[in-house]
DSSP file (Angstrom, degrees, kcal/mol; ACC not computed):
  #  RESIDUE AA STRUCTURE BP1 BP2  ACC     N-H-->O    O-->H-N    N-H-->O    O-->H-N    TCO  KAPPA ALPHA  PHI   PSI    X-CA   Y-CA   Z-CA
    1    1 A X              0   0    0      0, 0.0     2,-0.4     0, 0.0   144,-0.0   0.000 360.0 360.0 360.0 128.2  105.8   34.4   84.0
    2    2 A X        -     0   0    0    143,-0.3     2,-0.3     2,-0.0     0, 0.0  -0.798 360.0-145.0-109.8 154.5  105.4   36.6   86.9
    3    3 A X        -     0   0    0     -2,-0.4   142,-0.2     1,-0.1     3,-0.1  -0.846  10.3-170.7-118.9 152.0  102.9   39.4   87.1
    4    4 A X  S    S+     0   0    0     -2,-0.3     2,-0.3     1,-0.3    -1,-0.1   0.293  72.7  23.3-131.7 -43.6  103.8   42.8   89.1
    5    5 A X        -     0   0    0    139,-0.2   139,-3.0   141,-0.1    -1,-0.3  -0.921  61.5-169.7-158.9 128.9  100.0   44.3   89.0
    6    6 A X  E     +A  143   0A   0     -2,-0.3   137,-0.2   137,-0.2     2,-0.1  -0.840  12.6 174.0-120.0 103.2   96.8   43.4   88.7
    7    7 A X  E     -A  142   0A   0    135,-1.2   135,-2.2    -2,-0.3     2,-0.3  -0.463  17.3-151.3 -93.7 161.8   93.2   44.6   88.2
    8    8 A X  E     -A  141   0A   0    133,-0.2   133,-0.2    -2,-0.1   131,-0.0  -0.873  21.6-176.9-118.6 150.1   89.7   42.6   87.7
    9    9 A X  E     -A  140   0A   0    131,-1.5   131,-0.7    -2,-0.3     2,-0.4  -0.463  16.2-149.5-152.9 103.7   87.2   44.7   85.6
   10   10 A X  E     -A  139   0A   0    129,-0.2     2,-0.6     1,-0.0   129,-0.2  -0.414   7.4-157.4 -55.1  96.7   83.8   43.4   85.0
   11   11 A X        -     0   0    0    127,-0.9     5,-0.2    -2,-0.4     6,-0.2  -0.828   9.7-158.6 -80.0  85.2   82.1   44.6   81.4
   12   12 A X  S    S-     0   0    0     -2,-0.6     2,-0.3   125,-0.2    -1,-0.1   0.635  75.3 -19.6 -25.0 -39.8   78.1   44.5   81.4
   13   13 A X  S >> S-     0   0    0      1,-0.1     3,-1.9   125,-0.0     4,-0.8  -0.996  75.6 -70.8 177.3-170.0   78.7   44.4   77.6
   14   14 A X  H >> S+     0   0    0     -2,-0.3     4,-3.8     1,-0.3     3,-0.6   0.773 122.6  45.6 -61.6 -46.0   80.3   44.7   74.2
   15   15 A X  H 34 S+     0   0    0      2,-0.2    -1,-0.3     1,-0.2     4,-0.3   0.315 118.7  45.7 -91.9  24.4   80.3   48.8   74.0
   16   16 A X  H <> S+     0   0    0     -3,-1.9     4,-2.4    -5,-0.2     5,-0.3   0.655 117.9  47.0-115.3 -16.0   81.7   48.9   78.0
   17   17 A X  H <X S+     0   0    0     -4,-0.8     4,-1.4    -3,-0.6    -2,-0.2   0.852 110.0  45.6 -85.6 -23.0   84.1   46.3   76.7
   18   18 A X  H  X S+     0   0    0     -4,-3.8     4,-2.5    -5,-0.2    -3,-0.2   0.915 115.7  58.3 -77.1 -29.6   85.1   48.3   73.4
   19   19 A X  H  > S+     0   0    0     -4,-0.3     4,-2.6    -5,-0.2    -2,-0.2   0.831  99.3  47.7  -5.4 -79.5   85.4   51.3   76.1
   20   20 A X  H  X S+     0   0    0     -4,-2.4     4,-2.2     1,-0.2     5,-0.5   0.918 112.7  54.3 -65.6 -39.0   87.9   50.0   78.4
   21   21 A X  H  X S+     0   0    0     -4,-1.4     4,-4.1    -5,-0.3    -2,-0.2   0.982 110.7  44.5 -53.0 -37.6   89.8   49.1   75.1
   22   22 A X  H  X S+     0   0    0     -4,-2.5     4,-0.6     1,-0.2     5,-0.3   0.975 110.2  56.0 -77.1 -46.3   89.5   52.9   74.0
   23   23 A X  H >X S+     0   0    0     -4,-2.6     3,-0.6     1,-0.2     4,-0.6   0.771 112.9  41.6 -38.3 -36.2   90.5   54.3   77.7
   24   24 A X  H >< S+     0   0    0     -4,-2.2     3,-0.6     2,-0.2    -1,-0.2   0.828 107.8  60.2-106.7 -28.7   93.8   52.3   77.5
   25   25 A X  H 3< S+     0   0    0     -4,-4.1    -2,-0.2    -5,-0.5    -1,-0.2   0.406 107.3  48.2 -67.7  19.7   94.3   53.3   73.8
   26   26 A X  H << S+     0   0    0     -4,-0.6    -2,-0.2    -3,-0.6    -3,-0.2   0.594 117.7  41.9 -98.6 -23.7   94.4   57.2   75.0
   27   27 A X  S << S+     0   0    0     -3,-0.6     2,-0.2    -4,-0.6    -2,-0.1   0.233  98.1  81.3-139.9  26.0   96.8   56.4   77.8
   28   28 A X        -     0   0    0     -4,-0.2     2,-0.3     4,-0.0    80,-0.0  -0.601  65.4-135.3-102.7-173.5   99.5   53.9   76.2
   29   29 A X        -     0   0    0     -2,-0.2    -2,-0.1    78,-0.1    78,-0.0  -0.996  35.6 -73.4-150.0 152.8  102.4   54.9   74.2
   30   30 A X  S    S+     0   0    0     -2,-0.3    77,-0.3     1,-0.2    78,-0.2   0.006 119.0  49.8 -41.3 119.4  104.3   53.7   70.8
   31   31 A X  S    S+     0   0    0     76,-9.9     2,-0.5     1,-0.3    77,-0.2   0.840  76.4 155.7 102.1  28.9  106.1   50.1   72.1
   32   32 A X  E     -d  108   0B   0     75,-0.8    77,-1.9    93,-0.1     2,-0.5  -0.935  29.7-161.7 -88.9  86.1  103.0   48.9   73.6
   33   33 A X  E     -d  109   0B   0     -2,-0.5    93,-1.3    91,-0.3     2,-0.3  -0.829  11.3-172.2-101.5 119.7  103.1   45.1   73.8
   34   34 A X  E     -de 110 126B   0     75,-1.2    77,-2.2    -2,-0.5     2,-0.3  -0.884   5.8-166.7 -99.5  98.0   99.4   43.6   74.3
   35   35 A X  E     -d  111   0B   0     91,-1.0     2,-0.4    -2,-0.3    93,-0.3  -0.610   9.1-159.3-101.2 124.4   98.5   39.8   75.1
   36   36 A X  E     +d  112   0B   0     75,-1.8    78,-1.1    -2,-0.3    77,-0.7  -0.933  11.8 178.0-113.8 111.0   95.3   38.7   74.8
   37   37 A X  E     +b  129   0A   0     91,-1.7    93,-1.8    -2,-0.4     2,-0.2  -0.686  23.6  62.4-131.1 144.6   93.8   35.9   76.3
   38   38 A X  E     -b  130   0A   0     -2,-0.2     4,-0.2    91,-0.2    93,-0.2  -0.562  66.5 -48.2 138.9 174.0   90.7   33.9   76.7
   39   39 A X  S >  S-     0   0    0     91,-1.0     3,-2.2    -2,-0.2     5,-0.1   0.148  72.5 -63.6 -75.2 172.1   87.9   31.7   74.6
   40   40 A X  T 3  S+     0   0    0      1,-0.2    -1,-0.2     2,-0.1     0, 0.0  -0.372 111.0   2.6 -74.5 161.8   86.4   32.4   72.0
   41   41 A X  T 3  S+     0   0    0      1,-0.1    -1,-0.2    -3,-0.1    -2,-0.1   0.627  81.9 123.1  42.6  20.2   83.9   35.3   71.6
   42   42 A X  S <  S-     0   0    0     -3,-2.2    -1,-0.1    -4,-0.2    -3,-0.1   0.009  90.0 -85.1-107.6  46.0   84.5   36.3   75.1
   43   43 A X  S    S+     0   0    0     87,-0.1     4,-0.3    -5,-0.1    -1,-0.1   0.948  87.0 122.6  86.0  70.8   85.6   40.2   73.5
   44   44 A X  S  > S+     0   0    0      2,-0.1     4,-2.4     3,-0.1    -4,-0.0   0.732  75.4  48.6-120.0  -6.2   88.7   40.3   72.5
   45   45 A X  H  > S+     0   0    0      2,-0.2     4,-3.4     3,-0.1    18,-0.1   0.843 116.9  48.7 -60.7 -65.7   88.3   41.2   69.1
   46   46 A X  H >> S+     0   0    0      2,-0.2     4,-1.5     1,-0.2     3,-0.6   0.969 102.2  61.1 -53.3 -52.5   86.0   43.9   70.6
   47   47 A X  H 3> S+     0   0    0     -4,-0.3     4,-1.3     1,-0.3     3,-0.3   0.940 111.0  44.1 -34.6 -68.9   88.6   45.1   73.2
   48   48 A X  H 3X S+     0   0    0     -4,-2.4     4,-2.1     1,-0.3    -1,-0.3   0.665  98.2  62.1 -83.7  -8.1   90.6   45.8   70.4
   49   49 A X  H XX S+     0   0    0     -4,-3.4     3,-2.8    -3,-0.6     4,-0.6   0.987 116.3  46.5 -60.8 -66.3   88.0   47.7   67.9
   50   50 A X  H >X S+     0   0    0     -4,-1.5     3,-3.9     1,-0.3     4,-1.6   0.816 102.9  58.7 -32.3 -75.7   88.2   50.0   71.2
   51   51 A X  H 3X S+     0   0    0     -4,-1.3     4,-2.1     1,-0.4    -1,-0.3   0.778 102.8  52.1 -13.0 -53.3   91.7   50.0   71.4
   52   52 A X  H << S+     0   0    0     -3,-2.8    -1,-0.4    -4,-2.1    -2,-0.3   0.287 110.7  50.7 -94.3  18.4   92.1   51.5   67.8
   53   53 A X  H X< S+     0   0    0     -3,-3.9     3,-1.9    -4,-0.6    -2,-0.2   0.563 103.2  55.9 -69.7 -53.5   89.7   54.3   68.8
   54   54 A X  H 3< S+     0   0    0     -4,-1.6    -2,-0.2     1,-0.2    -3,-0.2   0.928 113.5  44.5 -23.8 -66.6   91.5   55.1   71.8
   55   55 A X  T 3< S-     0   0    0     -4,-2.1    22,-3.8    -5,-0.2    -1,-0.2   0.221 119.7-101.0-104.4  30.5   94.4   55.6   69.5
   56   56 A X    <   +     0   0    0     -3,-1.9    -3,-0.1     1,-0.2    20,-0.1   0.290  54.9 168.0  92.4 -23.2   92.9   57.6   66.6
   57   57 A X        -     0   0    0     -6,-0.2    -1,-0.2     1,-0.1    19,-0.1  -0.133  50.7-103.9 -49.2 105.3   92.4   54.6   64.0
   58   58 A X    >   -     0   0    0      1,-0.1     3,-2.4     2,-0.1    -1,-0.1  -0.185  22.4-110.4 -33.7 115.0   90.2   56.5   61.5
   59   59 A X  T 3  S+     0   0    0      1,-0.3    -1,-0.1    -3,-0.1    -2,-0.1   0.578 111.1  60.4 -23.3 -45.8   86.4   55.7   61.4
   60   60 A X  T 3  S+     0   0    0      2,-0.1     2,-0.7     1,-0.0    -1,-0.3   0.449  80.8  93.3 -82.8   7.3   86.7   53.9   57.9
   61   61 A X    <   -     0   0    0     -3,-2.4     2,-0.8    -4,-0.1    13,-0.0  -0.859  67.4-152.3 -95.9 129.8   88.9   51.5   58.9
   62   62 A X        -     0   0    0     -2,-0.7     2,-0.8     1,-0.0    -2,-0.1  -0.820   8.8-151.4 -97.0 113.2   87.0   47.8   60.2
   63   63 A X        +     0   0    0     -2,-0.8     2,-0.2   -18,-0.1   -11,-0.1  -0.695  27.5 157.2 -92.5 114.4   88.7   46.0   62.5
   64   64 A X        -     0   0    0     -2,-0.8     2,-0.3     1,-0.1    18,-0.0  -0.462  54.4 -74.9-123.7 163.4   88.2   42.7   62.4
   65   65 A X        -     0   0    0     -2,-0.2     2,-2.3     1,-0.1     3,-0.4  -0.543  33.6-142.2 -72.2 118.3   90.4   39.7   63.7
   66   66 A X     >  +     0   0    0     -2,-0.3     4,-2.3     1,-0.3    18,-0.5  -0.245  51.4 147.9 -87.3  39.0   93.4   39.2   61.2
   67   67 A X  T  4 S+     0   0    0     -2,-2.3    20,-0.3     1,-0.2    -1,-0.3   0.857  72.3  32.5 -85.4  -9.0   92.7   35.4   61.9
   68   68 A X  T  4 S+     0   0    0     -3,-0.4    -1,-0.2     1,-0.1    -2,-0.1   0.550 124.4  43.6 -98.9   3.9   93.7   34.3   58.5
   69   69 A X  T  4 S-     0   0    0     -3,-0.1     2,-3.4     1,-0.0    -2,-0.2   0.412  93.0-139.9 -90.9 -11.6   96.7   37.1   57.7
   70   70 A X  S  < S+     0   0    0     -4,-2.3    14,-2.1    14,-0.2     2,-0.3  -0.142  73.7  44.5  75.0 -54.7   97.9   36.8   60.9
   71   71 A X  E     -F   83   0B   0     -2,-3.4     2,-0.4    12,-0.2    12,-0.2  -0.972  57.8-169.8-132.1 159.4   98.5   40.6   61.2
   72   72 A X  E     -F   82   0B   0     10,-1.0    10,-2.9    -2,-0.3     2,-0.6  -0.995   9.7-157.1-125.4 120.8   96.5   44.1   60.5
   73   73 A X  E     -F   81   0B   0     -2,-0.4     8,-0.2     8,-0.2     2,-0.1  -0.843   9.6-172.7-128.4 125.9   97.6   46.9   60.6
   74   74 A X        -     0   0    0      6,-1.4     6,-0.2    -2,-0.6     2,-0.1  -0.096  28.9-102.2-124.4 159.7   95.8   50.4   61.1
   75   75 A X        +     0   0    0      4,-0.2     2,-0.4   -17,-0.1     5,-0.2  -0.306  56.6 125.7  13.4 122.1   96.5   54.0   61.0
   76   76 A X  S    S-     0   0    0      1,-0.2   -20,-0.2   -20,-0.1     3,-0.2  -0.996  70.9 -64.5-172.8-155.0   96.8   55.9   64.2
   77   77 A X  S    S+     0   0    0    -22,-3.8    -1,-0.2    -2,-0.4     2,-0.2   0.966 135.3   2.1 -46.7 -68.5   98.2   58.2   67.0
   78   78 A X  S    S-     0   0    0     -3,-0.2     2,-0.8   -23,-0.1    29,-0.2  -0.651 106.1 -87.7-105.7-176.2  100.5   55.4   66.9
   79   79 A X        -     0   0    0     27,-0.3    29,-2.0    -2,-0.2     2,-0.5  -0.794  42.1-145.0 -88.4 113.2  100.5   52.2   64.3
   80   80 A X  E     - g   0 108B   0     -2,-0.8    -6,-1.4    -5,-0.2     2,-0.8  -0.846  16.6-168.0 -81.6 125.0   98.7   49.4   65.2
   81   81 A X  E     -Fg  73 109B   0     27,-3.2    29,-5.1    -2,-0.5     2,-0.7  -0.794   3.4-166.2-105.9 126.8   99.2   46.0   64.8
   82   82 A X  E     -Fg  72 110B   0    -10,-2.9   -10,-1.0    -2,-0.8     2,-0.4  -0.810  11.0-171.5-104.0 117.3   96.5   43.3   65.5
   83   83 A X  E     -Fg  71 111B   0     27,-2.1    29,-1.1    -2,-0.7     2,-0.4  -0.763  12.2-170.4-104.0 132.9   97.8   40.0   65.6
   84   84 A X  E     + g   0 112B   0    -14,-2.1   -14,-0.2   -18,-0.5     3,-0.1  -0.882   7.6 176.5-144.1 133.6   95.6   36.8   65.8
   85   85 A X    >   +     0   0    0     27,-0.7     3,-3.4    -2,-0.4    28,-0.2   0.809  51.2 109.4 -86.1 -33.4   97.6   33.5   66.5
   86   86 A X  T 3  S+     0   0    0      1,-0.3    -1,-0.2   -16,-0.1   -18,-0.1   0.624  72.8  51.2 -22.4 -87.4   94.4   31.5   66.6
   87   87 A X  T 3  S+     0   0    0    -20,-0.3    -1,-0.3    -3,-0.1     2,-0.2   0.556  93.2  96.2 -24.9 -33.0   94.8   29.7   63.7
   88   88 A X    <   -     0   0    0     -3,-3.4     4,-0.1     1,-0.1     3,-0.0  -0.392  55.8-156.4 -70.7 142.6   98.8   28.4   64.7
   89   89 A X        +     0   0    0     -2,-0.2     2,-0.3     2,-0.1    -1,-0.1   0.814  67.7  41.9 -76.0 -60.3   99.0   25.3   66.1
   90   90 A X  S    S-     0   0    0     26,-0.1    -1,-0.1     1,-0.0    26,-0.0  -0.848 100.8 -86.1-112.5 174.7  101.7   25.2   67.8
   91   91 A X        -     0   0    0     -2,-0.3     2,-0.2    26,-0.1    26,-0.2  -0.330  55.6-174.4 -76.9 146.2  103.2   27.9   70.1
   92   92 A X  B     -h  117   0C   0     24,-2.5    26,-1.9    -4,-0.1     2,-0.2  -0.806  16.1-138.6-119.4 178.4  105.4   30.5   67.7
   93   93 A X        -     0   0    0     24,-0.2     6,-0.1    -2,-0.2     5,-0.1  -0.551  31.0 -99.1 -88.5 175.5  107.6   33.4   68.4
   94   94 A X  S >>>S+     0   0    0     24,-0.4     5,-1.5    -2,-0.2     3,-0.7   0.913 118.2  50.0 -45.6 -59.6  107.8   36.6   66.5
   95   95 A X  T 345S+     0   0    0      1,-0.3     5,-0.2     2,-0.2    -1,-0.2   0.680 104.6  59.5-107.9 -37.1  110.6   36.1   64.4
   96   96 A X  T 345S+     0   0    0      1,-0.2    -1,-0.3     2,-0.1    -2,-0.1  -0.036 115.7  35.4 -77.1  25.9  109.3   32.5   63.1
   97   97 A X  T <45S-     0   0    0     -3,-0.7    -2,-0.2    -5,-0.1    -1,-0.2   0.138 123.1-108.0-143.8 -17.9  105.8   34.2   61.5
   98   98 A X  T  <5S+     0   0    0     -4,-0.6    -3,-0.2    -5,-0.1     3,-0.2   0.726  90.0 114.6  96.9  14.4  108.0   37.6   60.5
   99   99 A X     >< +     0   0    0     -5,-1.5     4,-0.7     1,-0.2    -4,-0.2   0.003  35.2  98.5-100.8  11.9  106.7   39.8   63.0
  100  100 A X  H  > S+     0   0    0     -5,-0.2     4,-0.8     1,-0.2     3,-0.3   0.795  82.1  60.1 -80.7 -10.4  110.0   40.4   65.1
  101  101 A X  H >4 S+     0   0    0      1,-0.2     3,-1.8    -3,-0.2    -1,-0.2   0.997  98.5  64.1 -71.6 -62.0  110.4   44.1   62.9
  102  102 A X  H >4 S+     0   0    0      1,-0.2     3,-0.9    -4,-0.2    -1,-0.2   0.773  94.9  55.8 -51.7 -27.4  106.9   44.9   64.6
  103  103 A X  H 3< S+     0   0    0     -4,-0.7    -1,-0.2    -3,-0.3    -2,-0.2   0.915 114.4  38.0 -79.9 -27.2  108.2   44.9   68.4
  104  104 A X  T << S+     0   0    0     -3,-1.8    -1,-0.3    -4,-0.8    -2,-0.2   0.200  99.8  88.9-121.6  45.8  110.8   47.3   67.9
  105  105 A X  S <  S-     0   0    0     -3,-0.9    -3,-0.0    -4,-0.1     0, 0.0  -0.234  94.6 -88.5 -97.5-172.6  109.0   49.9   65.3
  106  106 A X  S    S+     0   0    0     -2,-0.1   -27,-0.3   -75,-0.1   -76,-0.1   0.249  91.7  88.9 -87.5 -20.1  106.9   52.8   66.6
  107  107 A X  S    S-     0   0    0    -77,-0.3   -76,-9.9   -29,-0.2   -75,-0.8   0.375  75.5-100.1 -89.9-162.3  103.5   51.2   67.0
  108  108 A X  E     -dg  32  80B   0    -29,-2.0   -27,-3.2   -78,-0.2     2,-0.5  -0.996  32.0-158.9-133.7 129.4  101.2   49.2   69.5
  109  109 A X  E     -dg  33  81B   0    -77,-1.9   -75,-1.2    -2,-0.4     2,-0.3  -0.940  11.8-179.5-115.7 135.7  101.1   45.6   69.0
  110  110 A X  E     -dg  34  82B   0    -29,-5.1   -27,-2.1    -2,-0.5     2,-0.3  -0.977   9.4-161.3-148.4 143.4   98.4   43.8   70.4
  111  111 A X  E     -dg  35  83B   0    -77,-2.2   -75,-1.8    -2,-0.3     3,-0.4  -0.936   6.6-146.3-137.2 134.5   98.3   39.9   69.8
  112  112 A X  E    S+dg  36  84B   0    -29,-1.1   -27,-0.7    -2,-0.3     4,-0.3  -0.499  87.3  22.4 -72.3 144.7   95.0   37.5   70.2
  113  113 A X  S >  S+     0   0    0    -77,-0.7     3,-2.0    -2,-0.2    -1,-0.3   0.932  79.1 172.6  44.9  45.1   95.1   34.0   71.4
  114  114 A X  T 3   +     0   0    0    -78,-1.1     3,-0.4    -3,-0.4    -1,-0.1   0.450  61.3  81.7 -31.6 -17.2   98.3   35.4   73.0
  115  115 A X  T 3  S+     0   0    0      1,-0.3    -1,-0.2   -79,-0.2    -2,-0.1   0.495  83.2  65.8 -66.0 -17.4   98.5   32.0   74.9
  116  116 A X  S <  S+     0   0    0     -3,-2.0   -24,-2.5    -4,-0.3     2,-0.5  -0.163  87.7  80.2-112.8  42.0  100.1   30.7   71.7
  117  117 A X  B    S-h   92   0C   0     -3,-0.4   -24,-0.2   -26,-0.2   -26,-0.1  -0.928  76.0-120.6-161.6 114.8  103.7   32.9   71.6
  118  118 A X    >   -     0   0    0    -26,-1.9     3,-0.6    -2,-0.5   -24,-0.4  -0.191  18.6-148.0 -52.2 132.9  106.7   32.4   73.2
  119  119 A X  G >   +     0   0    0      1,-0.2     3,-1.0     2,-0.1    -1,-0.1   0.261  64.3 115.2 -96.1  18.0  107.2   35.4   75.2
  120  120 A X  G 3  S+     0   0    0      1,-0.2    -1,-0.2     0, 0.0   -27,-0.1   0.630  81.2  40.6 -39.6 -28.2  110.9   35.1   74.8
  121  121 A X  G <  S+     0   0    0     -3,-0.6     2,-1.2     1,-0.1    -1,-0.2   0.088  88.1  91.9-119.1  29.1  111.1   38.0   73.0
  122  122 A X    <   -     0   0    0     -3,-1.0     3,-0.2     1,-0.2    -1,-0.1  -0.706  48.4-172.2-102.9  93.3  108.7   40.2   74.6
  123  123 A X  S    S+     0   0    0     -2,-1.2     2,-0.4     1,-0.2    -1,-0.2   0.927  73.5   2.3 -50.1 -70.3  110.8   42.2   77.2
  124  124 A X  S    S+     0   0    0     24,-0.1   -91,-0.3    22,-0.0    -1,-0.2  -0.984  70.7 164.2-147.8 130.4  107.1   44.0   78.9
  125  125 A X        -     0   0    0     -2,-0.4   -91,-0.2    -3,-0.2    24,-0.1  -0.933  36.3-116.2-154.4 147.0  104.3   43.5   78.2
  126  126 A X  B     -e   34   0B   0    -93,-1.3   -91,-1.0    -2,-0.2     2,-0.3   0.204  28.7-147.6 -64.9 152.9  100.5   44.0   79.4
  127  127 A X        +     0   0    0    -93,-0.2    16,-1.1    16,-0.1     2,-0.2  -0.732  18.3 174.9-107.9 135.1   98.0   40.6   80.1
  128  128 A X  E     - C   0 142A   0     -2,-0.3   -91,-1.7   -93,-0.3     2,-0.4  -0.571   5.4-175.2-144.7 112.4   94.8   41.0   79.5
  129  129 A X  E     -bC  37 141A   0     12,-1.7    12,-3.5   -93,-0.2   -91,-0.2  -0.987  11.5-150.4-140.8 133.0   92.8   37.8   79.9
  130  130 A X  E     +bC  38 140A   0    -93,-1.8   -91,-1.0    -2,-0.4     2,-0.3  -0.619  16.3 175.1-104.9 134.3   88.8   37.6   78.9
  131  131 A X  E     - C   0 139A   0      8,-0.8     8,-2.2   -93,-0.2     2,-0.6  -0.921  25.5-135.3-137.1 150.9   86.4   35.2   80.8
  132  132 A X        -     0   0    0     -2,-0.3     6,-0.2     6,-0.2     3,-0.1  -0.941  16.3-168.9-123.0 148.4   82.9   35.4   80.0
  133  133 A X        -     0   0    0     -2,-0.6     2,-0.2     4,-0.5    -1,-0.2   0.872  67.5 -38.5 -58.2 -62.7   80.2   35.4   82.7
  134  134 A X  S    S-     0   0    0      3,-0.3     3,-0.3     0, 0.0    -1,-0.2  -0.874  97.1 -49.6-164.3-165.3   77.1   35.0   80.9
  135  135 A X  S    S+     0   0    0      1,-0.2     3,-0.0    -2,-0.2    -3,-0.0   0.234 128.5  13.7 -87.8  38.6   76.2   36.5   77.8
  136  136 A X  S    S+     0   0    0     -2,-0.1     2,-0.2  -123,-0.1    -1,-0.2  -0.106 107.2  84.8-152.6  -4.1   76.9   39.9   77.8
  137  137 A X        +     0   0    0     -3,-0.3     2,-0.5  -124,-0.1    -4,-0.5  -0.440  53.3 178.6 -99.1-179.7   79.1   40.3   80.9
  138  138 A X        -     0   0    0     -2,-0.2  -127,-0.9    -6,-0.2     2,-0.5  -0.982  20.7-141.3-169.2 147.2   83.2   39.5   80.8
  139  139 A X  E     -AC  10 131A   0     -8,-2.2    -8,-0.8    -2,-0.5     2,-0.4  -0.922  14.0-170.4-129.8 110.6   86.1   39.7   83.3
  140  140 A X  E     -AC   9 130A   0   -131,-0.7  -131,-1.5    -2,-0.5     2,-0.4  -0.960   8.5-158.0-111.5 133.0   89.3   40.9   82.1
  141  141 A X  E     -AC   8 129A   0    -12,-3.5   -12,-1.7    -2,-0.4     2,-0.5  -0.912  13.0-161.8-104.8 117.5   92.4   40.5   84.6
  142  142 A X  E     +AC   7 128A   0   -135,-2.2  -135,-1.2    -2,-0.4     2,-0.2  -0.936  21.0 168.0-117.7 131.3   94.5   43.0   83.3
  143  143 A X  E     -A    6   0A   0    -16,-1.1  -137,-0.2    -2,-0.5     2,-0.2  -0.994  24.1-135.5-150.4 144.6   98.1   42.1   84.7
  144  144 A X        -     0   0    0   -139,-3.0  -139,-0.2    -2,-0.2   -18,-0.1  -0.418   3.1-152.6 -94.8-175.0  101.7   43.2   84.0
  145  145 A X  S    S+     0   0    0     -2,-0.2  -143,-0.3     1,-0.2     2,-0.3   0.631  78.7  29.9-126.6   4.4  104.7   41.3   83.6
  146  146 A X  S >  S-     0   0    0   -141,-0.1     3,-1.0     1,-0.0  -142,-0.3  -0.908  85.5-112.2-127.1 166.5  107.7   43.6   84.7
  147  147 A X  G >  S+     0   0    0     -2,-0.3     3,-1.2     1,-0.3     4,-0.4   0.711 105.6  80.1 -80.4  -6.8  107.2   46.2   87.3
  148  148 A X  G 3  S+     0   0    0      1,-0.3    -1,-0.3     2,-0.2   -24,-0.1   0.019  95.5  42.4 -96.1  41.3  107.7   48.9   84.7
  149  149 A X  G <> S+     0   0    0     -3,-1.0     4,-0.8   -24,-0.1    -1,-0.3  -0.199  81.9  97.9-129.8  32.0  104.2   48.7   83.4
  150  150 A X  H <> S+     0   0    0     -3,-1.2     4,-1.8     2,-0.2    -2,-0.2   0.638  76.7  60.3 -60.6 -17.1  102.8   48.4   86.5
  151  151 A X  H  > S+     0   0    0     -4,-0.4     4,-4.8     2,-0.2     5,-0.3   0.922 105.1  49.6 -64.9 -46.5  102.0   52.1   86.3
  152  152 A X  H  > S+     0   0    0      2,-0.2     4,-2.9     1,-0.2     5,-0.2   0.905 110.6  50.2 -60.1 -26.5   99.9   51.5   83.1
  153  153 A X  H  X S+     0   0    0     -4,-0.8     4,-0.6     1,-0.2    -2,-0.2   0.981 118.0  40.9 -62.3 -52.2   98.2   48.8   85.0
  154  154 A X  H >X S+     0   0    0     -4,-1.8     4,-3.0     1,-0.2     3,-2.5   0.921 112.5  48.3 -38.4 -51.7   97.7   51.4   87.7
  155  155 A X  H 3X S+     0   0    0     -4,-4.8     4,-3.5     1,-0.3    -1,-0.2   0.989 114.6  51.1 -63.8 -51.3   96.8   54.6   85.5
  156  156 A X  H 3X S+     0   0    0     -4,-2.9     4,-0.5    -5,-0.3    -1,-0.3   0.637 108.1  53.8 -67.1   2.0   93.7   51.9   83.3
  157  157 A X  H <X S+     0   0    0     -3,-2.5     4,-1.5    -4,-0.6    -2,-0.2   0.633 116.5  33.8-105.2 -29.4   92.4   50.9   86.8
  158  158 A X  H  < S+     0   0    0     -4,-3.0    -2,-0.2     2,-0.2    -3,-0.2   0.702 115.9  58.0 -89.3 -10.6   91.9   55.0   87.8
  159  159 A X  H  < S+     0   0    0     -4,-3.5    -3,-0.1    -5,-0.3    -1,-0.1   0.892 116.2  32.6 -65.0 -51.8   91.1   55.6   84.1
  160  160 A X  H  <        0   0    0     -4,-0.5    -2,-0.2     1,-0.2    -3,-0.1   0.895 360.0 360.0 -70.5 -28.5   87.9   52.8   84.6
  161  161 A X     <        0   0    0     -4,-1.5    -1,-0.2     0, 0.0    -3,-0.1   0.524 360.0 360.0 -61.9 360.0   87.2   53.8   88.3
């Protein structure tokens, strides 16, 4: 996989990390592929509560990690869907869990434990892989994988500046 663009950004904690997540759900658009990477509890779950604020997902919805439904899907600007692969075993694609409809609908997909899905079918799409520091701090390497989202990388690194 080759990456195009890359930012580091360092979150002091959970509301700077649900933040950057709402700043890059104001400034993506419907067809929004997001891979999420990195151990457990180090915010990615959080990232994405942000994420669905960013993109309008109505106050009464709780988003929580879909890790035994596999997907959730929310209300928004556009429709989100929140994927979490944790639970699979081995790596799957889209089309072998039933999710292949969801990459070419109208929404934002954004997939947990992203590490575990062939990216065969992913033309571009966004990186975002969570390291944790200590216990409230995180490093997310937000990276693309074609040069035509290297602009969003650009445009979330002058959104956080």
């Amino acid at each position: 996989m080759s990456h195009f663009a890359g930012i580091q950004v360092i979150t002091r904690c959970l509301e700077e990390t649900q933040l950057l997540g709402q700043k890059i759900g104001t400034s993506i658009s419907a067809g929004t592929v997001i891979c999420l990477t990195g151990d457990l509890g180090s915010g990615k779950t959080s990232f994405v509560q942000g994420l669905a604020m960013g993109l309008g997902v109505p106050d009464d919805y709780y988003i929580t990690s879909p890790t035994y439904v596999l997907i959730n899907e929310y209300p928004g600007r556009y429709p989100l869907f929140h994927v979490d692969l944790y639970r699979i075993e081995e790596p799957v694609d889209f089309e072998d869990i039933g999710l292949y409809e969801i990459l070419h609908g109208k929404g934002v997909v954004v997939v947990e434990w992203a590490d575990k899905l062939s990216k065969d079918f992913l033309a571009e799409y966004l990186t975002i892989h969570f390291e944790i520091l200590n216990e409230e701090s995180r490093k997310l390497t937000i990276s693309a994988n074609v040069p035509e989202v290297s602009a969003l990388v650009e445009r979330i690194a002058k959104a956080w500046a």
